[in-house]
VOGULUM-388649 format. One record per residue (C-alpha): residue number from 1; x negated, y negated, z. Coordinates in steps of 0.02 Angstrom, whole numbers, plus 32768, in hexadecimal, padded with zeros to 4 digits. Layout:
<sites>
kelum; c1; c2; c3
NUM; X; Y; Z
...
</sites>
This chain:
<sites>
kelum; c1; c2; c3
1; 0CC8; 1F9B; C65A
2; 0C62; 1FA1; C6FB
3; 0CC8; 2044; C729
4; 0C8C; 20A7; C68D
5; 0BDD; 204F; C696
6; 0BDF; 20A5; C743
7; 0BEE; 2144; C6F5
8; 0B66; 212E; C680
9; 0AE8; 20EC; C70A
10; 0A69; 2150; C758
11; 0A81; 218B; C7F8
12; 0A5B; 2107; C887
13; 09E3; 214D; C907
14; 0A3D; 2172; C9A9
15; 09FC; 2144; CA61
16; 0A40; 2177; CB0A
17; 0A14; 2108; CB98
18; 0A0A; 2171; CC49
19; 0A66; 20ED; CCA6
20; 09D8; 2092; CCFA
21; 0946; 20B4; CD76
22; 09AB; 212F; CDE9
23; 0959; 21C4; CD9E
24; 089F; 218F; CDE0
25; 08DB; 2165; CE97
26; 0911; 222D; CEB0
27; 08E3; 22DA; CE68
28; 0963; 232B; CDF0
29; 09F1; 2294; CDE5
30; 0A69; 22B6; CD82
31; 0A2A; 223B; CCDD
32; 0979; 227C; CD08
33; 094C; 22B0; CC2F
34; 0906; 2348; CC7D
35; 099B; 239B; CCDE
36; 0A45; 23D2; CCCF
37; 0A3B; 23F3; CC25
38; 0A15; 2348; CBEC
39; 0997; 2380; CB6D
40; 0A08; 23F0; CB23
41; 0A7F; 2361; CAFF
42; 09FB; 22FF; CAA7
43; 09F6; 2396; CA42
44; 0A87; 23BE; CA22
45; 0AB8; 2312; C9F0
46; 0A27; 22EC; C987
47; 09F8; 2261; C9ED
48; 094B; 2209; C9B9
49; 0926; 218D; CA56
50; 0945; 219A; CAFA
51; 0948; 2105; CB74
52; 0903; 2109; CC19
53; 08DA; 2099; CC97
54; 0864; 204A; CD1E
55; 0885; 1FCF; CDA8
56; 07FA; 1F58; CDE2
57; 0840; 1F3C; CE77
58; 0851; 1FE8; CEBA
59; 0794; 2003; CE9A
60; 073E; 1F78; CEEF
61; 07B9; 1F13; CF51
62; 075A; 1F49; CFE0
63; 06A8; 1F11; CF9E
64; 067B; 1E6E; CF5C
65; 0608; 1E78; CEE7
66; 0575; 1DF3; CED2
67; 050A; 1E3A; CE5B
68; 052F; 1EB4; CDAA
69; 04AB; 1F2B; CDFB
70; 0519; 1F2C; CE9C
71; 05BF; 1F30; CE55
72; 0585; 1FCF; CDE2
73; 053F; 2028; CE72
74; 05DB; 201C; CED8
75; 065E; 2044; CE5F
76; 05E0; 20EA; CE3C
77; 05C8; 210E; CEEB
78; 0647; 20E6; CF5F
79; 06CB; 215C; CF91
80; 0769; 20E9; CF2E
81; 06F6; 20D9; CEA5
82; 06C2; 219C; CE7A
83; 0754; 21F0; CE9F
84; 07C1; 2172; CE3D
85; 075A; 2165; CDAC
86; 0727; 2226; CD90
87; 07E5; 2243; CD8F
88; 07DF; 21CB; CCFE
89; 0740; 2220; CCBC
90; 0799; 22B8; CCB2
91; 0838; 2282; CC67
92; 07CD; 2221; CBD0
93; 0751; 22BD; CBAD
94; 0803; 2330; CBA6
95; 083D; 22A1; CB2B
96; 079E; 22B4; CAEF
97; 0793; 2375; CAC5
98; 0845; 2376; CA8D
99; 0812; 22FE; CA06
100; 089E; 2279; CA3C
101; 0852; 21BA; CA45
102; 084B; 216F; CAE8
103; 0876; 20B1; CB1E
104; 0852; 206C; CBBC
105; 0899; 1FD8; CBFF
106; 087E; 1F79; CC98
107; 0916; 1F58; CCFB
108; 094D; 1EC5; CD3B
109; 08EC; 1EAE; CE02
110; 085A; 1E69; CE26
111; 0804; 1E4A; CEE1
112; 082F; 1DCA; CF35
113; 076E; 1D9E; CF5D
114; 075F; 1D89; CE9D
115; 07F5; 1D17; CE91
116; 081D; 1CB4; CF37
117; 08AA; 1CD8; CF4F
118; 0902; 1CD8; D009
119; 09C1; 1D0B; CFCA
120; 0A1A; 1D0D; CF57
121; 0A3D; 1C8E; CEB6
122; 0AA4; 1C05; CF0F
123; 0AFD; 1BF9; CE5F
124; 0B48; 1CA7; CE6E
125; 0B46; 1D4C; CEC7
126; 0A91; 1D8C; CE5F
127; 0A12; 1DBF; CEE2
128; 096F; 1D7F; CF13
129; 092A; 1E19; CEB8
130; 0975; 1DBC; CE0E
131; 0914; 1D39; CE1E
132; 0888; 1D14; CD8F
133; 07CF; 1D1E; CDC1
134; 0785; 1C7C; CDC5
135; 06E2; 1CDA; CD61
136; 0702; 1CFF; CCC0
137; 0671; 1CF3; CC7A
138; 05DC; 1D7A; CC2B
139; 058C; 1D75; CCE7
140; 0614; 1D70; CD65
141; 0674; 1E12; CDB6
142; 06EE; 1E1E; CD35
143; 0677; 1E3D; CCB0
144; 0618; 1EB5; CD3C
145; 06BA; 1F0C; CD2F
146; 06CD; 1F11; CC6F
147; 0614; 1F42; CC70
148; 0627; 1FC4; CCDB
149; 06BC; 201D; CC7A
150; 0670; 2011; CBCE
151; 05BA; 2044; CC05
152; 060A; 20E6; CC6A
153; 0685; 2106; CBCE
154; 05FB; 20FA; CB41
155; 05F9; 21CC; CB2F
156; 0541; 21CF; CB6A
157; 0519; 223D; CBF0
158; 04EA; 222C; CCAB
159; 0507; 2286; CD57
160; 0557; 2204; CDB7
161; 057A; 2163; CD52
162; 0529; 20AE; CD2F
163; 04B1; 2077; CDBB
164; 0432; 2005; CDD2
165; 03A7; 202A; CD68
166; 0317; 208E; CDD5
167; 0262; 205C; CD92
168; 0234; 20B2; CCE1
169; 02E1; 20F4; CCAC
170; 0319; 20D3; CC23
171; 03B2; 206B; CBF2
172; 040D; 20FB; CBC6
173; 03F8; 2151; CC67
174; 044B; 20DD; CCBB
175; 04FD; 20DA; CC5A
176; 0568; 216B; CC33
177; 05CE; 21FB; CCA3
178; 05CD; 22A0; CCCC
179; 063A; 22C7; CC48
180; 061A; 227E; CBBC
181; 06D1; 221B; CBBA
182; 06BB; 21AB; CB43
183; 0753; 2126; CB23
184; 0773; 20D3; CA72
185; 07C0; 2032; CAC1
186; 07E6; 1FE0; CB40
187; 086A; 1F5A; CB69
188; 0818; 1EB9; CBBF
189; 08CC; 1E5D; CBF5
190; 0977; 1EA2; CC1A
191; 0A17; 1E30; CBE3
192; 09A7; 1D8F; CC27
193; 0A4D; 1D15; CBEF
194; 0ABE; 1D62; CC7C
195; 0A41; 1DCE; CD06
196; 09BE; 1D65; CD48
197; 09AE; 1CB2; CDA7
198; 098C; 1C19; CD9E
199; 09DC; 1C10; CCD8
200; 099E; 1B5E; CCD0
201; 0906; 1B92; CC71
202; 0931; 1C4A; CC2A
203; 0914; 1C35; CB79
204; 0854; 1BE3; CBA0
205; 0856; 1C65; CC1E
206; 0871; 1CFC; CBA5
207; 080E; 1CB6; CB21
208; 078D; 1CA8; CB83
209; 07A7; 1D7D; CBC9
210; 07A2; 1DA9; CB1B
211; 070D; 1D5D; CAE8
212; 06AB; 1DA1; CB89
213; 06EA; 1E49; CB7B
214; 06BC; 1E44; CABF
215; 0604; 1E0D; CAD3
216; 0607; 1E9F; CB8F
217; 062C; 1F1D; CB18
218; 05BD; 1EEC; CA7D
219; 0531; 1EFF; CB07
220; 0563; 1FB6; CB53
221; 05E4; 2035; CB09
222; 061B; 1FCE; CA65
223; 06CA; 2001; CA7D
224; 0759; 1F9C; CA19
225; 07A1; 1F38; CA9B
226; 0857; 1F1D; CA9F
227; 08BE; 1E77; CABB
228; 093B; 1E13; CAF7
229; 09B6; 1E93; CB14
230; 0A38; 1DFD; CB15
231; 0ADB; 1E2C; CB53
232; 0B5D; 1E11; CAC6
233; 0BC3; 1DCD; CB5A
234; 0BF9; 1D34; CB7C
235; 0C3D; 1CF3; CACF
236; 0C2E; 1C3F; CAC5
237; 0C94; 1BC5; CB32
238; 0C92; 1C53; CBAE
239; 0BE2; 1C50; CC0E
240; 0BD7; 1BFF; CCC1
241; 0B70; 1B6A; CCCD
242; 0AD5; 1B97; CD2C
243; 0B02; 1C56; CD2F
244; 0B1B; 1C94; CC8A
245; 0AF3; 1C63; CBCB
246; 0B51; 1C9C; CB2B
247; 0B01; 1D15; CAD2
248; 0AF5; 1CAD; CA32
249; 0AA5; 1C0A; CA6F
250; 0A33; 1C78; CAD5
251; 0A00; 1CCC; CA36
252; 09DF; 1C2B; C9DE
253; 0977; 1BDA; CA4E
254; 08F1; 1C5D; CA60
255; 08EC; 1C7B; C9B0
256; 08BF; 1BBF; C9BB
257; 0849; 1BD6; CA58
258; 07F6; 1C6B; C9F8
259; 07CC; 1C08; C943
260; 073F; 1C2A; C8EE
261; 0718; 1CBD; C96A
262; 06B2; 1D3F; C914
263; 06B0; 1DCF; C9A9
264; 0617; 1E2F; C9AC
265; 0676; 1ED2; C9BF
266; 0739; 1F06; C97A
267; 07C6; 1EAC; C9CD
268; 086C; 1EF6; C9A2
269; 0903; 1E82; C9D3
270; 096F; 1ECB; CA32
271; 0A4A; 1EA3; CA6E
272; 0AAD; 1F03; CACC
273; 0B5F; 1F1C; CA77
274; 0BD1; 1F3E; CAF3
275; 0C48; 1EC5; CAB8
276; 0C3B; 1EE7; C9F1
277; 0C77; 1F9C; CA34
278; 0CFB; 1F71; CA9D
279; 0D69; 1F0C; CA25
280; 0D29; 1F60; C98A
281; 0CF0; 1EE4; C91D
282; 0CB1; 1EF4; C87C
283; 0C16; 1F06; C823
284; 0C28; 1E5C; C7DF
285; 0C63; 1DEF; C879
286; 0C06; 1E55; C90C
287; 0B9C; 1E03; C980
288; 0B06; 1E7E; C93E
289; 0B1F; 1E37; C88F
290; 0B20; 1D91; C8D6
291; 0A86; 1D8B; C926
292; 0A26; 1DE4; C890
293; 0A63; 1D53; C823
294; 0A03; 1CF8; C89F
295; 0967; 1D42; C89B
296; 0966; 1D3A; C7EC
297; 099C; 1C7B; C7EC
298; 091A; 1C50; C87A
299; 0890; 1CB6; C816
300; 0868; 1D45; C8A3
301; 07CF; 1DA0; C850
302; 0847; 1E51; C876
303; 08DD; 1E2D; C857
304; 0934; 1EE3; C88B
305; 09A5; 1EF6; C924
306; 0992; 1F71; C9A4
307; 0A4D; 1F9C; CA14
308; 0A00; 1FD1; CAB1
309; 0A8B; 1FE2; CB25
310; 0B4E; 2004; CAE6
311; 0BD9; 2061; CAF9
312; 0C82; 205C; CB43
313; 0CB3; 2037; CC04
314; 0D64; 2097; CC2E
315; 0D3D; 2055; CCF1
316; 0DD0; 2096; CD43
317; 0E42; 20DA; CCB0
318; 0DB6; 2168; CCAF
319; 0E32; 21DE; CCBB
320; 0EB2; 21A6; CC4D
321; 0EB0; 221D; CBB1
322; 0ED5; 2185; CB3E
323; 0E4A; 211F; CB89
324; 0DDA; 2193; CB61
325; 0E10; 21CB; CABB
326; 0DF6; 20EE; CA98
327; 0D46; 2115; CAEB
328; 0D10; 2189; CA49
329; 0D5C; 2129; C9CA
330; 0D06; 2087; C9FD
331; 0C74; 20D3; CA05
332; 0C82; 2124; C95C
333; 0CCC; 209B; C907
334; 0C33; 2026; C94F
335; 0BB2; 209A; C915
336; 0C01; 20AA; C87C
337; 0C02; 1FE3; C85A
338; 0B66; 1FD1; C898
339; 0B10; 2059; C819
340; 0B65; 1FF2; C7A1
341; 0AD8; 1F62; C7BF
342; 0A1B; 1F94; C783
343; 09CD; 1F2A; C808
344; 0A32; 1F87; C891
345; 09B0; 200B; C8BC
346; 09D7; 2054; C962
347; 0A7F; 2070; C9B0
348; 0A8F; 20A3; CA75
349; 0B06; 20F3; CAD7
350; 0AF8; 20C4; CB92
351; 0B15; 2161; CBFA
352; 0B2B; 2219; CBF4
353; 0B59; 2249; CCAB
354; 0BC7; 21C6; CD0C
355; 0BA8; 21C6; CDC1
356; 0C42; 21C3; CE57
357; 0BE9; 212F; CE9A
358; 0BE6; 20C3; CDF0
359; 0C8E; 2062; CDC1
360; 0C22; 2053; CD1B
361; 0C71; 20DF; CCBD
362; 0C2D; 20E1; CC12
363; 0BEE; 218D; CC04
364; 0C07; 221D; CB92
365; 0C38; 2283; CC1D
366; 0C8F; 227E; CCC1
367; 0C44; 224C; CD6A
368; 0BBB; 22D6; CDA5
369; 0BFE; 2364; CDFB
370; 0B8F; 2373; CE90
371; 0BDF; 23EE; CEE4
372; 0BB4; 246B; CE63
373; 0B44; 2410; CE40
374; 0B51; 23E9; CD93
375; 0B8B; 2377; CCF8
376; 0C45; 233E; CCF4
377; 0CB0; 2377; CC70
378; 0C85; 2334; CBBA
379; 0CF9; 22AA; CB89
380; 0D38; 2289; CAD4
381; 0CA5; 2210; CAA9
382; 0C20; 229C; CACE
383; 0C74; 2300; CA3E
384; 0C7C; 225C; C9DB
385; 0BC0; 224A; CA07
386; 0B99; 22F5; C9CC
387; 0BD8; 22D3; C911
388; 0B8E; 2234; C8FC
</sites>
């Protein structure tokens, strides 16, 4: 029944995620959406969003900022902060022109000066760049941050990037870039239940991110913003007291944090669904489906579930023909379930280039080639991707 309802569905938008904030620390990497032929694979593939990201930390671990004004006019004018983020200008505006919808989320690192932290989590082996800001609020450098990213990203225009208003501009002379990038959403929190410290108070914690980065955007770019991007992983009666918390009580408790939240601007939900993928569940038993009959149980205002990270990890069996054949029919048989489901409304493949130096390997092609330089060999799943 769910098989042939499948066939019946419309298709379910596609995303690629470029593999994290590599891309903005060095010109032309190899998951860069400009080089390499990246674009062309979008194309090809029909592929409506693409997924890039933007790392906190590398921007302004160096500069601890005291003030909104201060914080802007550093991550505009310091050396970190233009190069990094006009690599990410021009990677949106190329999403941008080739009509393909661009989400940005903010990885997982934040300075140390905003945190406190001297090492790492004394729970596990996280770093001290894991650790949560102890300023989560509207008016603390978090929200700077957040600012910052959906003010540059609204699609206005202006030479260098937000600033500290100068006397008699105007508000709008003061946000924008060069460019014109302008991002549809961004993604506040990245798989909060297993990747940051101290988990004591993670579900108040990410309650509270959502809200501020809600209420940050209603007052700058409007963009949707995107959350929890819970891992599916770990089931429950598999988490690690004080390190990691299954995906499903996670969920429920900041559905219950959230109640009676009316955000000021879209919030999609978000999951990533590594697990659904890897043993193939069904429509009707997946994790996704789970967590949408909680949404609609606890009452969330939008109901709809955004996959923002997925796919299949071969690790080391990369080369092994049958592991990689598995590769494409997970991911087609995932995609396939998950179309199945009207409140599934983005599905994301994590990776089109592997990298040598990433055991990760959950990419539609083989590790760069950098002595040619150029993309590995496709694998089966890019082909899968293609007919999707």
């Amino acid at each position: 029944m769910l098989a042939a309802a499948a066939q019946a569905a419309d298709p379910l938008p596609k995303a690629i995620s470029m593999s994290g904030p590599q891309p903005l620390r060095e010109d032309n990497h190899p998951n860069d959406y400009r080089s390499w032929g990246n674009r062309q694979y979008f194309k090809d593939s029909h592929t409506a969003w693409v997924k890039l990201w933007v790392s906190w930390y590398d921007l302004q671990q160096a500069y601890a900022a005291t003030s909104r004004d201060g914080s802007w006019n550093n991550l505009t004018g310091s050396a970190t902060g233009s190069a990094y983020l006009k690599r990410l200008d021009g990677q949106i505006r190329a999403a941008n022109d080739d009509g393909v919808r661009t989400v940005v989320t903010i990885y997982q690192a934040f300075p140390t000066w905003a945190t406190g932290a001297t090492g790492q989590d004394p729970l596990s082996s996280k770093g001290a760049e894991r650790k949560l800001p102890s300023n989560l609020t509207t008016n603390g450098p978090w929200a700077w941050f957040v600012g910052y990213l959906s003010a540059r990203y609204n699609g206005a225009y202006n030479a260098t990037g937000p600033h500290k208003p100068a006397k008699r501009e105007t508000t709008s002379a003061y946000y924008g870039n060069s460019s014109r990038a302008k991002v549809d959403a961004i993604e506040v929190v990245n798989e909060p239940n297993t990747l940051y410290w101290p988990l004591d108070n993670i579900v108040g914690a990410t309650a509270t991110m959502m809200r501020t980065a809600a209420t940050i955007s209603s007052q700058w770019g409007k963009q949707t913003i995107v959350a929890p991007a819970t891992s599916d992983s770990p089931d429950a009666g598999a988490a690690r007291a004080g390190v990691s918390m299954d995906w499903q009580a996670f969920t429920s408790q900041l559905l219950t944090a959230l109640a009676g939240w009316r955000p000021p601007v879209p919030v999609e939900w978000s999951q990533h669904n590594y697990k659904d993928v890897k043993y193939e569940d069904a429509a009707s038993t997946s994790r996704a489906k789970q967590t949408i009959d909680l949404l609609h149980a606890a009452g969330w205002p939008n109901p709809e579930l955004w996959l923002t990270e997925g796919g299949y990890n071969l690790g080391s069996a990369w080369p092994d023909s049958a592991a990689r054949d598995a590769q494409a029919a997970k991911i087609q048989k995932s995609y396939e379930a998950m179309r199945a489901i009207p409140d599934v409304t983005m599905w994301t493949q994590h990776g089109i280039n592997d990298i040598a130096s990433n055991s990760f390997k959950s990419g539609l092609r083989d590790d760069f080639d950098y002595a040619l330089p150029g993309p590995g060999s496709a694998r089966p799943a890019w082909t899968t991707w293609l007919g999707l």
